[in-house]
ZAGUBA-14030 format. One record per residue: x, y, z of N, C-alpha, C, O, CB in turn; residue number from 0; residue in one letter. Coordinates in steps of 0.02 Angstrom, whole numbers. Each point is the difference from the previous one (the first is absolute). Glycine has a CB too. Layout:
ZAGUBA-14030
+--------+--------+--------+--------+--------+--------+--------+--------+--------+--------+--------+--------+--------+--------+--------+-----+--------+
|    n.x |    n.y |    n.z |   ca.x |   ca.y |   ca.z |    c.x |    c.y |    c.z |    o.x |    o.y |    o.z |   cb.x |   cb.y |   cb.z | num | residu |
+--------+--------+--------+--------+--------+--------+--------+--------+--------+--------+--------+--------+--------+--------+--------+-----+--------+
|      X |      Y |      Z |      X |      Y |      Z |      X |      Y |      Z |      X |      Y |      Z |      X |      Y |      Z | NUM |      A |
...
+--------+--------+--------+--------+--------+--------+--------+--------+--------+--------+--------+--------+--------+--------+--------+-----+--------+
//
This chain:
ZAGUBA-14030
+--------+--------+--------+--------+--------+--------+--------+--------+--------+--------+--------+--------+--------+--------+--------+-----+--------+
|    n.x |    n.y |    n.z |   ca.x |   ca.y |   ca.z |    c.x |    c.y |    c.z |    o.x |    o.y |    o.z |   cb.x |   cb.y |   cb.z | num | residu |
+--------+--------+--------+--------+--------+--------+--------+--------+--------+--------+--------+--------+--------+--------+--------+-----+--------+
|    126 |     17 |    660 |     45 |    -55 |     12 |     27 |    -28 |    -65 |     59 |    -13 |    -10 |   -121 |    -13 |    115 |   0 |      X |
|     10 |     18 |   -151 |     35 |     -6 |    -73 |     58 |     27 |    -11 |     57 |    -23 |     -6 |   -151 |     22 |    -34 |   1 |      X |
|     63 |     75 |     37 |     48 |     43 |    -36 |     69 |    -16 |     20 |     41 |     -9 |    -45 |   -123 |    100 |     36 |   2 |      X |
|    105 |    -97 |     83 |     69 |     -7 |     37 |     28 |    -54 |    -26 |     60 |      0 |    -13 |    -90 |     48 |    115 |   3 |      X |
|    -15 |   -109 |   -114 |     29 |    -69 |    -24 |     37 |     28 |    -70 |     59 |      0 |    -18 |   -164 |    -96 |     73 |   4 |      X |
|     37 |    123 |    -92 |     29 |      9 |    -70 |     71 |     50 |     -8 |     35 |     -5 |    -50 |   -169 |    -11 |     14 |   5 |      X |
|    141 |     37 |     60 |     79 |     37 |     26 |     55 |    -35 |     17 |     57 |     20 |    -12 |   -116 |     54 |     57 |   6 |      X |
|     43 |   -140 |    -11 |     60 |    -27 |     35 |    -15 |    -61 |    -53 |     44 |     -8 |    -42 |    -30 |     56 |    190 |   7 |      X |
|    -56 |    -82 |   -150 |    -10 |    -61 |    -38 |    -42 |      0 |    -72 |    -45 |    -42 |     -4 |     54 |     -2 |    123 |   8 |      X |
|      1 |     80 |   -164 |    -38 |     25 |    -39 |    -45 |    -73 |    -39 |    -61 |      3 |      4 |    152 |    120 |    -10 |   9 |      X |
|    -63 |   -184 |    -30 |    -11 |    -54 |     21 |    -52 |    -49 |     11 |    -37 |    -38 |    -30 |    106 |     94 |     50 |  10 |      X |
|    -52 |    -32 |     48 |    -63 |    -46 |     51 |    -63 |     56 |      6 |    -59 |    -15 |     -7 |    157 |    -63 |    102 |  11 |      X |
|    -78 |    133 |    -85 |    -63 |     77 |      4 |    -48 |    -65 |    -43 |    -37 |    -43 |     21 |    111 |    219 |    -43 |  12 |      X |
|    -44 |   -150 |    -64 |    -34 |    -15 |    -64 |    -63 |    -50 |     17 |    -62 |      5 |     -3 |    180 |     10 |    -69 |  13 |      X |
|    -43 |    -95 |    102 |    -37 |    -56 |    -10 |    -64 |     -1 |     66 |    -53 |    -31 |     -9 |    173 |    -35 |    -58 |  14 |      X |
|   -106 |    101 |    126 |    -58 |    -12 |     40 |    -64 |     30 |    -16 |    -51 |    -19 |     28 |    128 |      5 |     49 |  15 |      X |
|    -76 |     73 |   -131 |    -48 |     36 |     -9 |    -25 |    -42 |    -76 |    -48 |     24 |    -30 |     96 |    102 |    107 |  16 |      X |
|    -22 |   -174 |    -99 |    -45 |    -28 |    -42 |     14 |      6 |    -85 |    -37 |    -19 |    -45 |    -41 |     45 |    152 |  17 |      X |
|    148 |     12 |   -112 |     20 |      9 |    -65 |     51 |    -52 |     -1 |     58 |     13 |     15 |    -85 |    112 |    -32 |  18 |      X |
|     13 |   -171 |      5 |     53 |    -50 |    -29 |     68 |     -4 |    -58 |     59 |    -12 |     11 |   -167 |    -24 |     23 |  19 |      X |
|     64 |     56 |   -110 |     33 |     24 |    -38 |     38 |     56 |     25 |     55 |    -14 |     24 |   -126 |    -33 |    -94 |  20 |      X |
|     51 |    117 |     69 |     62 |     43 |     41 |     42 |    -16 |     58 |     33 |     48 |     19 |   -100 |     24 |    -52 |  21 |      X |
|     71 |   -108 |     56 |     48 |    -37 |     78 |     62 |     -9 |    -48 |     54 |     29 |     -3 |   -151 |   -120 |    100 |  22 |      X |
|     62 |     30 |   -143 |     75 |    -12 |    -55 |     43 |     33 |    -25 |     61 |      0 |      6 |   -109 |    -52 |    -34 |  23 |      X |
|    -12 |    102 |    -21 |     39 |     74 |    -27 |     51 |     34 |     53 |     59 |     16 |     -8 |   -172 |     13 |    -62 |  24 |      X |
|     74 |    -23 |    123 |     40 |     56 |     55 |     69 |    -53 |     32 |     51 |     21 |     26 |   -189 |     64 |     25 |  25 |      X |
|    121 |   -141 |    -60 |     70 |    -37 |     12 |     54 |     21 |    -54 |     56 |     22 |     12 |   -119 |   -129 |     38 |  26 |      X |
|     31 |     96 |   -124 |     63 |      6 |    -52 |     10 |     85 |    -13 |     45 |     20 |    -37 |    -75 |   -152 |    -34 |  27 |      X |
|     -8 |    169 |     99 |     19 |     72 |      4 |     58 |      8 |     66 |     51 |     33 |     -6 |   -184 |      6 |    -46 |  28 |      X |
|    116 |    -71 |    108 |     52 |      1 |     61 |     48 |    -12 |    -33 |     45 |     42 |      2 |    -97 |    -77 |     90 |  29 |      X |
|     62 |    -30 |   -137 |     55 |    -29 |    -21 |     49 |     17 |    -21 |     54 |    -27 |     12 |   -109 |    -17 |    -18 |  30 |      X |
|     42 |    102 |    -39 |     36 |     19 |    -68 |      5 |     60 |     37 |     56 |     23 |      0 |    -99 |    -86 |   -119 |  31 |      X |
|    -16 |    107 |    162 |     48 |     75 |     27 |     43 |    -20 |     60 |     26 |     50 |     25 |   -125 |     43 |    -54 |  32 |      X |
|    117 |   -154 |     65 |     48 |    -20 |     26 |     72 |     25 |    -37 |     40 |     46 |     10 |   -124 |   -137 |     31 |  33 |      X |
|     75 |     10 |   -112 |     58 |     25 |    -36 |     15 |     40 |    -22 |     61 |     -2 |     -8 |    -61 |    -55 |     -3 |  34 |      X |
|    -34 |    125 |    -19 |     25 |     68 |    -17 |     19 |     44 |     65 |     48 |     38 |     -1 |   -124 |    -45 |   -107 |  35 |      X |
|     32 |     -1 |    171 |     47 |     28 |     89 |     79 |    -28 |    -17 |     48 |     35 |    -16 |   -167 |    -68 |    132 |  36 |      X |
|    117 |    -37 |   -106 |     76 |    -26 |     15 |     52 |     19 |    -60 |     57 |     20 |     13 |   -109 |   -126 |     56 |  37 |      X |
|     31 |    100 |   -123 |     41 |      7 |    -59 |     22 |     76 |     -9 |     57 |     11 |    -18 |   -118 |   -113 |    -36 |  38 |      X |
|      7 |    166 |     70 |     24 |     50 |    -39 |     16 |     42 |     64 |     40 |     47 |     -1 |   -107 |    -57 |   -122 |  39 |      X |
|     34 |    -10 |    179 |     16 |     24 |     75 |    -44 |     60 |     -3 |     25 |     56 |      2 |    105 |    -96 |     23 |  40 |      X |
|   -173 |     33 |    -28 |    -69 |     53 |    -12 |    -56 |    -53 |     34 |    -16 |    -57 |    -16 |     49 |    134 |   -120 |  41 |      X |
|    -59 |    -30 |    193 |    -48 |    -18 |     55 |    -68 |     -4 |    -12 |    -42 |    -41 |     18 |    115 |     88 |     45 |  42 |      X |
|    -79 |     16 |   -105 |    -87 |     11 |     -8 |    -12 |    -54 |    -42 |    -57 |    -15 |     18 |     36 |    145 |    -13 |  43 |      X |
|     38 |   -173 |    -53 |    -50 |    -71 |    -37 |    -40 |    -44 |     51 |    -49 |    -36 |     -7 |    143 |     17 |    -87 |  44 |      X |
|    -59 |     32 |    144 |    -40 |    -50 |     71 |    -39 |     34 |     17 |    -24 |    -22 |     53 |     99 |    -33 |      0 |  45 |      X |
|   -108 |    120 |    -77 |    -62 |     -3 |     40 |    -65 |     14 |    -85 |    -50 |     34 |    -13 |    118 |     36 |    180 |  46 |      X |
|    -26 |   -118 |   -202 |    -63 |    -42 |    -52 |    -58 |    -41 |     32 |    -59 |     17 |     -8 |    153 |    -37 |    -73 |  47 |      X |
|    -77 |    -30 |    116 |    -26 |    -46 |     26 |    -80 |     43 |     54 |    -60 |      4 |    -12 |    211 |    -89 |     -2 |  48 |      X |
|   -117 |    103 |     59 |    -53 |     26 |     39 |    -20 |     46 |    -61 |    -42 |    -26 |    -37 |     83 |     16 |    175 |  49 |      X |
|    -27 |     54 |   -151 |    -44 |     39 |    -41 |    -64 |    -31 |    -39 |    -59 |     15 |     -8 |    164 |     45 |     -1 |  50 |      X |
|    -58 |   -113 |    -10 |    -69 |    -49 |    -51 |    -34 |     -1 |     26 |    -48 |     35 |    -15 |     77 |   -103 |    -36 |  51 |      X |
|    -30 |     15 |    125 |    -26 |    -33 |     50 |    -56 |     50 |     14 |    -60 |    -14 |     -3 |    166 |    -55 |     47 |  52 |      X |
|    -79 |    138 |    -25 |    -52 |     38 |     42 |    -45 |     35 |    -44 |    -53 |     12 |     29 |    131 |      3 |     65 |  53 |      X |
|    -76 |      5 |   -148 |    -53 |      6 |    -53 |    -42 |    -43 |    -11 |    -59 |      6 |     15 |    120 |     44 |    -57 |  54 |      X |
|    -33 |   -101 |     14 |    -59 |    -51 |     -5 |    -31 |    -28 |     56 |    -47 |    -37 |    -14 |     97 |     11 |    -75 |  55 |      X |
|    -38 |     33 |    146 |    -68 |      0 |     64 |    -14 |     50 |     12 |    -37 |     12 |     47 |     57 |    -87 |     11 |  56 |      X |
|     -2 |    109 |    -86 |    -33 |     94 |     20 |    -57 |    -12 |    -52 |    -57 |     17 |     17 |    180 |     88 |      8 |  57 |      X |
|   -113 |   -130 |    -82 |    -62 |    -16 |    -65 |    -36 |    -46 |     11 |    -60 |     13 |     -5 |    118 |     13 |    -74 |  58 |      X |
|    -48 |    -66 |     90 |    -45 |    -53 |     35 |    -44 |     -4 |     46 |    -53 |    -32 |      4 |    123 |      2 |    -29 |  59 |      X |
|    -24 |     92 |     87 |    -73 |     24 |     49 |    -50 |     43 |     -3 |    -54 |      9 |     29 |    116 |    -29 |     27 |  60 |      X |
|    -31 |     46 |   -101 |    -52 |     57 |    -30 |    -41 |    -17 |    -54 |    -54 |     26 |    -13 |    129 |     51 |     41 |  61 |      X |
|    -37 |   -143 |    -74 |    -62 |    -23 |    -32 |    -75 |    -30 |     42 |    -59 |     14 |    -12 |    161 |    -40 |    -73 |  62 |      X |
|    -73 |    -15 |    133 |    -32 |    -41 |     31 |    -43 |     60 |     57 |    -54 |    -12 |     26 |    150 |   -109 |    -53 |  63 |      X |
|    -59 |    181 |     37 |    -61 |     57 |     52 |    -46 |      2 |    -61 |    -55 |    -27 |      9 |    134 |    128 |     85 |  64 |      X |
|    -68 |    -72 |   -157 |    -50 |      9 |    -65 |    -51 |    -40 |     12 |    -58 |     13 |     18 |    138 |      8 |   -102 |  65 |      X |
|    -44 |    -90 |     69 |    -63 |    -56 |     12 |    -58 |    -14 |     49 |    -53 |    -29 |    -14 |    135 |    -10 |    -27 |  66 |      X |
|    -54 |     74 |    125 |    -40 |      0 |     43 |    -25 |     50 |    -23 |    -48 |    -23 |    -31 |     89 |    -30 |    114 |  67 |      X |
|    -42 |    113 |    -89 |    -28 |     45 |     -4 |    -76 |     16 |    -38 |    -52 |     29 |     15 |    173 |    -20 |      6 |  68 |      X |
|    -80 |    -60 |   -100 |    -47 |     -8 |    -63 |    -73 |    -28 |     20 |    -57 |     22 |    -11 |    165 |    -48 |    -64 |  69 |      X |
|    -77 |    -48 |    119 |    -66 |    -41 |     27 |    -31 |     24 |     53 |    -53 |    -28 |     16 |     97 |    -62 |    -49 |  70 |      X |
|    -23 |    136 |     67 |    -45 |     35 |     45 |    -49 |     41 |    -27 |    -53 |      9 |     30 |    136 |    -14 |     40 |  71 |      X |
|    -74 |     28 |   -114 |    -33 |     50 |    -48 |    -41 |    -26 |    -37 |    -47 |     35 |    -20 |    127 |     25 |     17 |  72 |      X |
|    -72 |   -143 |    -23 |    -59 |    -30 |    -17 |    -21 |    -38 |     37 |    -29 |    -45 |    -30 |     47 |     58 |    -55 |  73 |      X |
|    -17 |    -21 |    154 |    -44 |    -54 |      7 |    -56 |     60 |     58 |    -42 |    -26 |     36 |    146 |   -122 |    -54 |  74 |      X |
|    -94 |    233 |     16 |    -39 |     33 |     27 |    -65 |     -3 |    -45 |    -10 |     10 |    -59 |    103 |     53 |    117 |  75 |      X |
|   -127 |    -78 |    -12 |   -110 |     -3 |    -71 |     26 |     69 |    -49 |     43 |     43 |      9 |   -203 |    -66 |    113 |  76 |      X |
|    126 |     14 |   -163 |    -33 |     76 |    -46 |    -50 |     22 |     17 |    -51 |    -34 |      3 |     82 |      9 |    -89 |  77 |      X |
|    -30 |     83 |     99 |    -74 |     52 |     -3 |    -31 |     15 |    -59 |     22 |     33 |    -47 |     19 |     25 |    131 |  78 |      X |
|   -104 |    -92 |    -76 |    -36 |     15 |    -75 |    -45 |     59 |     11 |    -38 |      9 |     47 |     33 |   -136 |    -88 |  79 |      X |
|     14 |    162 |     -8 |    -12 |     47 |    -18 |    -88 |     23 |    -29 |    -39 |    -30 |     36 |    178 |      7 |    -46 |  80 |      X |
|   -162 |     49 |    -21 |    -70 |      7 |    -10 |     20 |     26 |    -84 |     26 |     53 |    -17 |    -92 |    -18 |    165 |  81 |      X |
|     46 |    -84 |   -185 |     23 |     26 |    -81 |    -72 |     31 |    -15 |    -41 |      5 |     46 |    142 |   -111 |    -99 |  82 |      X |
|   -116 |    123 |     -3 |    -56 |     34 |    -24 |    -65 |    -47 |     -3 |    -51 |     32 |    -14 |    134 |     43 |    -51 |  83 |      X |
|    -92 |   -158 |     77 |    -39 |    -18 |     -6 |    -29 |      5 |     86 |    -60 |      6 |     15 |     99 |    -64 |   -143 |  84 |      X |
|     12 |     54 |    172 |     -1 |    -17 |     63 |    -36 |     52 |     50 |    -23 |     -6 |     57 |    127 |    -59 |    -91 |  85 |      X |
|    -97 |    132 |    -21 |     -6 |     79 |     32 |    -75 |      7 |      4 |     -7 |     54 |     30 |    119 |      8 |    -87 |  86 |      X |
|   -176 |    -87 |     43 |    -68 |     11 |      3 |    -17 |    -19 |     24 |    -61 |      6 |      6 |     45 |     11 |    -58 |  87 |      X |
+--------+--------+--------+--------+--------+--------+--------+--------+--------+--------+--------+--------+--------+--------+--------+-----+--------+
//
């Protein structure tokens, strides 16, 4: 559901997922590949915006799977082992 927002509203995607600073950026990136669409009559600068948009929650979720992942992995016990004093 992200992802679709971040396509149509690149924006709001940003700001609901918690990147504040980039919402802005991806506003003054909309901004300016607007004016190079209208001015030079070249289409593809408009899809700056989503592009941004959808990377950086593509990085973000995958940082944040890392993170589940990481703490699952420590909060499983350790198996202790039998070192050489333990072995007699």
């Amino acid at each position: 559901m992200i992802y679709a927002l971040a396509i149509l509203l690149p924006s709001v995607a940003l700001w609901i997922d918690g990147q504040r600073i980039s919402a802005c950026l991806n506003l003054i990136v909309c901004g300016v590949s607007a004016y190079y669409a209208l001015t030079l009559t070249m289409f593809a600068p408009l899809l700056a915006g989503p592009v941004h948009a959808l990377v950086l929650i593509h990085l973000t979720s995958a940082t944040r799977s890392g993170r589940r992942q990481a703490s699952a992995v420590a909060a499983t016990p350790a198996v202790r082992r039998k070192g050489r004093k333990g072995a007699g």
